[in-house]
DRENSETI-176836 format. One line per 5 residues: number of its first residue (from 1); their letters; for each residue x negated, y negated, z of C-alpha. Coordinates in pm, whole numbers, plus 32768, in hexadecimal, padded with zeros to 4 digits. Layout:
# DRENSETI-176836
NUM) A) X/Y/Z | ...
END
This chain:
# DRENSETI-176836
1) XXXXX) 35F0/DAB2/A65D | 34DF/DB5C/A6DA | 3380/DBB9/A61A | 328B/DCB8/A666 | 3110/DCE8/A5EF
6) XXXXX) 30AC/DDFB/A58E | 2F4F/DDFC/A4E5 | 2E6F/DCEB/A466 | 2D5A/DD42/A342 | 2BEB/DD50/A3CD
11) XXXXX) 2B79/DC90/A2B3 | 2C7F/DB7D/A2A1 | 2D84/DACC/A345 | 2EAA/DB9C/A28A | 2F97/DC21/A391
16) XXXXX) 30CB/DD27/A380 | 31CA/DD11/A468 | 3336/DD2F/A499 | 345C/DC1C/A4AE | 359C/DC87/A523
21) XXXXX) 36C0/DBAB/A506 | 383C/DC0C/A56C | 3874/DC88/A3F0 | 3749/DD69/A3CB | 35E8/DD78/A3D5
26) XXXXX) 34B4/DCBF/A306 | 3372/DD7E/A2D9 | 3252/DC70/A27B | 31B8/DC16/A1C5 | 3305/DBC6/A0F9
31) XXXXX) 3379/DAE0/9FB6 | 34F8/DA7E/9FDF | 359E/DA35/9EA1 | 362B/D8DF/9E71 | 37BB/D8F8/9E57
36) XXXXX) 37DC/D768/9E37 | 393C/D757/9E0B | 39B9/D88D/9EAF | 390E/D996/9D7F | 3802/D9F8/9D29
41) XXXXX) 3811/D999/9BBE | 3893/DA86/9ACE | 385D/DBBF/9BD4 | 3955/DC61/9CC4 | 3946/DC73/9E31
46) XXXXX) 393E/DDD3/9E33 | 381D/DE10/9D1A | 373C/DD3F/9E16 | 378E/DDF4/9F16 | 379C/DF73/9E93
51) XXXXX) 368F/DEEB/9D2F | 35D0/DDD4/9D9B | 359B/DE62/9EF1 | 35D9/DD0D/9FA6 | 35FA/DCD9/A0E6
56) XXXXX) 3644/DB76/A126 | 36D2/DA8E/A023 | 36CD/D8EF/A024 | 37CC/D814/A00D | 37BA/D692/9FF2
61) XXXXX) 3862/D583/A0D8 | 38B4/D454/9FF7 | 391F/D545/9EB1 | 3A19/D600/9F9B | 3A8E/D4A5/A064
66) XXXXX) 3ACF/D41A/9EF7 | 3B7F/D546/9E7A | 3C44/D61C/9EE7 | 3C31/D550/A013 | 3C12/D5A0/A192
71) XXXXX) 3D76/D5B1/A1D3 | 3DB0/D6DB/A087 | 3C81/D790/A150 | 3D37/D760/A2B3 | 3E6D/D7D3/A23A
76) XXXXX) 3DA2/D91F/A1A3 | 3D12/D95E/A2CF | 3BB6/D8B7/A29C | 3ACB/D91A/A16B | 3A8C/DA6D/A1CF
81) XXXXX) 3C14/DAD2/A177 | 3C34/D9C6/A06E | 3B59/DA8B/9F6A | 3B71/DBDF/A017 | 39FF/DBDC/A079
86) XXXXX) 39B9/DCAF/A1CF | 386B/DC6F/A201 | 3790/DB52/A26B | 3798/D9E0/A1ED | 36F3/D8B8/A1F1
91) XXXXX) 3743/D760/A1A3 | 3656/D64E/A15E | 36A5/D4F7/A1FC | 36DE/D42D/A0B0 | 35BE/D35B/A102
96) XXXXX) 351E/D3DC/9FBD | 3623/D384/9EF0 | 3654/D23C/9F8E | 34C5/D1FC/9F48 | 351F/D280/9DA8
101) XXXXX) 3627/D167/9D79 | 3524/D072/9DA0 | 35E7/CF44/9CD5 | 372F/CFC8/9D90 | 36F4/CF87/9EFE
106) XXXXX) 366E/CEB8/A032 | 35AC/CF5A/A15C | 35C8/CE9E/A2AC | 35D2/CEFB/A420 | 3714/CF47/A419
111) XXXXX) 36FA/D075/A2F2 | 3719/D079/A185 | 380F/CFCD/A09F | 3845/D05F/9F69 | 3928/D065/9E31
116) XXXXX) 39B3/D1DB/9DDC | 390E/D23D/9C94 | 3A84/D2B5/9C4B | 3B90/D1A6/9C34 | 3A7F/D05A/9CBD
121) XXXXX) 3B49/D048/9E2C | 3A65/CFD3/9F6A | 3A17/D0D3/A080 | 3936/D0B3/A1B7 | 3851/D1F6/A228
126) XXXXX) 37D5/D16D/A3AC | 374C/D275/A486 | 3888/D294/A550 | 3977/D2CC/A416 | 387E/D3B1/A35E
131) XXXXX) 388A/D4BA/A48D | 39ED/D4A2/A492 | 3A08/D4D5/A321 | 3938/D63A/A342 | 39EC/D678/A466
136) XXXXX) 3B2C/D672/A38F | 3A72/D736/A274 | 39EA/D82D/A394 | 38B2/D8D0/A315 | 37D3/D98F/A41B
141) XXXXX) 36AA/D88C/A3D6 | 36D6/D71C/A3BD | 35E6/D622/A352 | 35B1/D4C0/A407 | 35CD/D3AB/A351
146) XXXXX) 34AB/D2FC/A2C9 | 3405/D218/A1D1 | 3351/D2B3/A0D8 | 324A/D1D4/A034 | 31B2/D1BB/9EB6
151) XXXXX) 308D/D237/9E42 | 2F8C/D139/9E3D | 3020/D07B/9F58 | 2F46/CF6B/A020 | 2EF0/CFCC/A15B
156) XXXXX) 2FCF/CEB9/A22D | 30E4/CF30/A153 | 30AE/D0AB/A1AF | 3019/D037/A327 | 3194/CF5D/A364
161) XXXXX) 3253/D06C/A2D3 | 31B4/D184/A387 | 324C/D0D3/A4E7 | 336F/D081/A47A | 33A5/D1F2/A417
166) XXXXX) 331C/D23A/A56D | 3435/D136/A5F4 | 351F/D212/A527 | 34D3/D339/A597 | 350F/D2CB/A6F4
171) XXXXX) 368A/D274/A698 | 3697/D39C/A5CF | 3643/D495/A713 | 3717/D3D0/A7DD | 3854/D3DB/A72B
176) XXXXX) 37F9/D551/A6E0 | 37EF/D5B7/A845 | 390B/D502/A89E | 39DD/D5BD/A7CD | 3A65/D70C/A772
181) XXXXX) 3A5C/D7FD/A639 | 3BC0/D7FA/A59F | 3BEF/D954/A533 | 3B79/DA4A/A630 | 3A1E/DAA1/A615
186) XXXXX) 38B4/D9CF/A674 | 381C/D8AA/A5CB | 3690/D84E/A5B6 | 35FE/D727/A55A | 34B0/D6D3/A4C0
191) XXXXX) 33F9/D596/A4F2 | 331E/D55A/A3B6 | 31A6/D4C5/A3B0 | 3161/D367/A29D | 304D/D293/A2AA
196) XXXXX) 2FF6/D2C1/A101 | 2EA2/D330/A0B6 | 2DFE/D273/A1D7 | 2D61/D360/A2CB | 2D76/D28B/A404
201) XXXXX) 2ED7/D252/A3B8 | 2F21/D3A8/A38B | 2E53/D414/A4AA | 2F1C/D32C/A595 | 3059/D38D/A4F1
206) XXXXX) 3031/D501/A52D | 2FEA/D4A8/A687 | 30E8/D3F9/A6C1 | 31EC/D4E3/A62A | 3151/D623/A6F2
211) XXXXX) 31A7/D555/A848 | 330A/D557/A7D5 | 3314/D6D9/A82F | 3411/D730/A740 | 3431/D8AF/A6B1
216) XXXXX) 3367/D864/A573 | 32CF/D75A/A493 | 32C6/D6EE/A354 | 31BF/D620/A286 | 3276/D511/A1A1
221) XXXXX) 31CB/D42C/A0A4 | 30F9/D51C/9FC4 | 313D/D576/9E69 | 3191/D424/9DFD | 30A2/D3E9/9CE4
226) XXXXX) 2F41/D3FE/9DCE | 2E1B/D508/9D47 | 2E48/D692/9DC9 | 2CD7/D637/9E8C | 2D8E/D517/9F3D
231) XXXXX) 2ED1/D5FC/9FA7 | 2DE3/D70B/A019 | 2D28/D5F5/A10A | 2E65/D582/A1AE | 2ECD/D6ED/A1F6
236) XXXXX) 2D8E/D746/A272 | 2D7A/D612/A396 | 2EFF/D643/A3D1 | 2ED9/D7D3/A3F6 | 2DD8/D7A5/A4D9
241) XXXXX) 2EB7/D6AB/A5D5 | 2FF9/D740/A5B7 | 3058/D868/A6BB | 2FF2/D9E6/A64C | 3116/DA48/A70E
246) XXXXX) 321A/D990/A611 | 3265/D9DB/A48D | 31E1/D8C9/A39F | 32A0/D887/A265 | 31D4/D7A5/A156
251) XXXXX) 32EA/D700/A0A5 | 332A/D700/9F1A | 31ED/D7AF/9ED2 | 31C2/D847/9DF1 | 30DF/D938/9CEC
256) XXXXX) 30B0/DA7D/9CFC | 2F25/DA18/9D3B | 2F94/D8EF/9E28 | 3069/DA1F/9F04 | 2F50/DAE3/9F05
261) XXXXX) 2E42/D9E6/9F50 | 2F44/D968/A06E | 2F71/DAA8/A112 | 2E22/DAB6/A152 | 2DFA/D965/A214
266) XXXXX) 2F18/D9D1/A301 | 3054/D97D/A273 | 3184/DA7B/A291 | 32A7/D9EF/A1AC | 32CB/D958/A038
271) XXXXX) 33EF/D8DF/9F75 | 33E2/D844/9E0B | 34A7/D811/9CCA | 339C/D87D/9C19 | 33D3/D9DD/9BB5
276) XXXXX) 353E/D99E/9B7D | 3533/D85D/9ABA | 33F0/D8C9/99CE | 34B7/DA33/99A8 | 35B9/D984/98D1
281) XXXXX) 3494/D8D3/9803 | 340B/D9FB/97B6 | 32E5/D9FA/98B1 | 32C1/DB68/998B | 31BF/DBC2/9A93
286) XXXXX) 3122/DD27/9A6B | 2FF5/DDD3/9B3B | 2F44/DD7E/9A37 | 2F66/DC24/99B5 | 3068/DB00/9930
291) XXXXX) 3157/DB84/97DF | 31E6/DA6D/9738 | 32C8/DB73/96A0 | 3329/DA67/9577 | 31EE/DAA4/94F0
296) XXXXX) 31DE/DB7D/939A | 30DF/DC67/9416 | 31CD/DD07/94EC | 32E9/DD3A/93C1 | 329A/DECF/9392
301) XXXXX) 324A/DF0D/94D8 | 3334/E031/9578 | 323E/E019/96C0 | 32D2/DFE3/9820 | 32B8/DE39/9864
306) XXXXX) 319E/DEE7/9987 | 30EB/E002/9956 | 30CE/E045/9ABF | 3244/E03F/9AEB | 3256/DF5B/9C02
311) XXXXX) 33C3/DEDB/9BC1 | 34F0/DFEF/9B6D | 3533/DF43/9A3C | 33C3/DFAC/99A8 | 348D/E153/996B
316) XXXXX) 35C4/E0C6/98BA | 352C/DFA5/97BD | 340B/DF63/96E2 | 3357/DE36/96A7 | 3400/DE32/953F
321) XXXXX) 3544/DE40/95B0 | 3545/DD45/96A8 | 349E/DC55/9598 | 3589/DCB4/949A | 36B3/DC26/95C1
326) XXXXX) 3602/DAFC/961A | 35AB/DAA1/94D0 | 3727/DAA8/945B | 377D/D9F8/9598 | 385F/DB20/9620
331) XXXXX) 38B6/DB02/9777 | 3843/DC73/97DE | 36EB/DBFD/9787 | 36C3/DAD2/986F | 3770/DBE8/9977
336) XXXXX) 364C/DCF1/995C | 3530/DBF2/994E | 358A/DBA4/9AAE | 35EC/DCD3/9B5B | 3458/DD2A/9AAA
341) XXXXX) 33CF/DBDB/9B34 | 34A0/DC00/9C8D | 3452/DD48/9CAB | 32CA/DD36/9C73 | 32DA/DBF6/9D7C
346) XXXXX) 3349/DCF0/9E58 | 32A1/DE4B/9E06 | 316F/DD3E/9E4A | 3190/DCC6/9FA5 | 3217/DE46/9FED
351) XXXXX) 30D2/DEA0/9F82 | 2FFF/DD7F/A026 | 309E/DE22/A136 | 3048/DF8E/A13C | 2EE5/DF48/A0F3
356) XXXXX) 2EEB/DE6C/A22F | 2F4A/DF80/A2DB | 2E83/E048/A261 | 2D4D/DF8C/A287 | 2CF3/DF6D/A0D8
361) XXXXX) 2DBC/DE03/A0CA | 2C70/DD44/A0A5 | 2BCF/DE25/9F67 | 2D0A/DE40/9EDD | 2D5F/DCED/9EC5
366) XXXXX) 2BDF/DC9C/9E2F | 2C56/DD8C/9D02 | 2DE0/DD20/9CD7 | 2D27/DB96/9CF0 | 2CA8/DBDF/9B8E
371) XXXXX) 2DC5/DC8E/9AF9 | 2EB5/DB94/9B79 | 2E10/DA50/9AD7 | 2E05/DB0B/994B | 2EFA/DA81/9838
376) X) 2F39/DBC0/9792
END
């Protein structure tokens, strides 16, 4: 993988640049869909590549290792082939899932024991088995395996579990560079920075992570329940550590306002559920505001869902229609609320982008600040 700088705003730490991986290329700022389970729900792989406009999608370590299963993917070739996919991918390491099934598993030296959420059977994610595991899945960026902690956590808590995820890590790069990529193109692997909301902690973390050297980094640990002020604190120290040189991807994050507010301290890559998961409630992100599109007010009207058209969708359906579908529960309706929400994710880093270039990123994002926080 290799990443290249190519402008960073005068007035804040928002940077464009370009990753290319052996399946393509990444311009950042960029937001990566979340394809948990090998889709991106309720959308096909080629309306987010030829609609959606995405260029890297994300695909998740312990929902694949439960099912289908690492052997299913091996024998398709690795994920890539598996759901006919050609461009980049990248898995997460599990270690946020593991951290969600708090009542289901045990965290020691050793890794993670959990109970699949599935059919209750016991499985171990150590550092060692976790890089073989996205090895076997082979997406061009792999996560290391780490503990993410709760929102509040004590500091000892966060402090203990911030070295043993630097102990992790360790194991993590050396199985990873003492092994090979299984289906004929390059692997990279991300370290990712914890320490909670606790600046020393995450201070020391980010340090320690950057002397690792790897081809990018990833902050872990945010998003969990703490205030946006809090998030935007931790970036802001880690951004600051963490080489210029290498892409950052904030983890799980987030809002439209959160990407925006992000980009600006530094960071380069987002992934969340969010657009996709409050699509099918009825939730959709415009240039202009938040549409709960169950609400009456929008009954009789045969507008586009934005005004601005920022996803492809906005030329074919009106807000009307769409809340006539999601009212009656029809599938199409779920299926255009996301291509919209996915869609305006992306038409918004795309834009973050150009006005980076540009040199307009900083007064633009002071005006789409305001728009972005409205309930409509």
């Amino acid at each position: 993988m290799d990443f290249k700088l190519e402008k960073t705003d005068s007035q804040s730490k928002a940077r464009a640049g370009t990753i290319t991986t052996d399946h393509g290329t990444i311009q950042t700022p960029i937001f990566m869909p979340v394809g948990t389970a090998s889709t991106v729900k309720g959308v096909h792989q080629h309306e987010l590549k030829d609609d959606v406009k995405a260029q890297i999608i994300l695909g998740n370590t312990y929902h694949l290792y439960l099912r289908p299963g690492t052997e299913i993917l091996q024998q398709a070739g690795g994920l890539h082939k598996f759901m006919n996919w050609d461009g980049p991918i990248l898995t997460d390491s599990g270690g946020y899932q593991v951290y969600s099934l708090s009542a289901r598993r045990k965290i020691k030296e050793e890794g993670a024991t959990f109970s699949s959420h599935i059919d209750g059977s016991k499985h171990l994610f150590a550092p060692e088995n976790v890089m073989d595991i996205q090895r076997q899945i082979g997406a061009d960026i792999i996560m290391a395996f780490d503990e993410c902690t709760p929102y509040p956590c004590e500091y000892k808590y966060a402090k203990n579990s911030m070295y043993m995820t630097h102990r992790w890590l360790k194991r993590c790069c050396e199985r990873f560079d003492n092994s090979d990529p299984l289906y004929g193109y390059s692997q990279t692997l991300f370290p990712i920075v914890q320490g909670s909301v606790y600046k020393d902690l995450r201070k020391q973390s980010a340090e320690t992570i950057a002397s690792f050297e790897r081809e990018g980094n990833a902050i872990g640990g945010l998003s969990v329940g703490e205030p946006d002020d809090e998030m935007y604190e931790m970036c802001e120290i880690v951004t600051d550590i963490l080489p210029k040189d290498k892409p950052r991807y904030l983890m799980g994050v987030g809002t439209p306002l959160n990407l925006l507010e992000n980009i600006a301290l530094g960071i380069d890559m987002f992934d969340c559920v969010m657009p996709t998961r409050n699509a099918r409630n009825g939730m959709l992100f415009t240039s202009e505001g938040t549409i709960n599109i169950r609400n009456k007010k929008w009954e009789n009207d045969f507008s586009a869902i934005d005004p601005n058209g920022t996803s492809y969708v906005d030329s074919f359906y009106s807000k009307a229609y769409l809340r006539h579908l999601i009212i009656s529960k029809e599938i199409l309706g779920a299926q255009i609320a996301t291509l919209h929400n996915l869609s305006f994710y992306l038409w918004l880093v795309n834009t973050a982008r150009e006005k980076i270039l540009d040199g307009t990123f900083y007064d633009w994002k002071s005006q789409m600040v305001k728009k972005l926080g409205q309930r409509l």
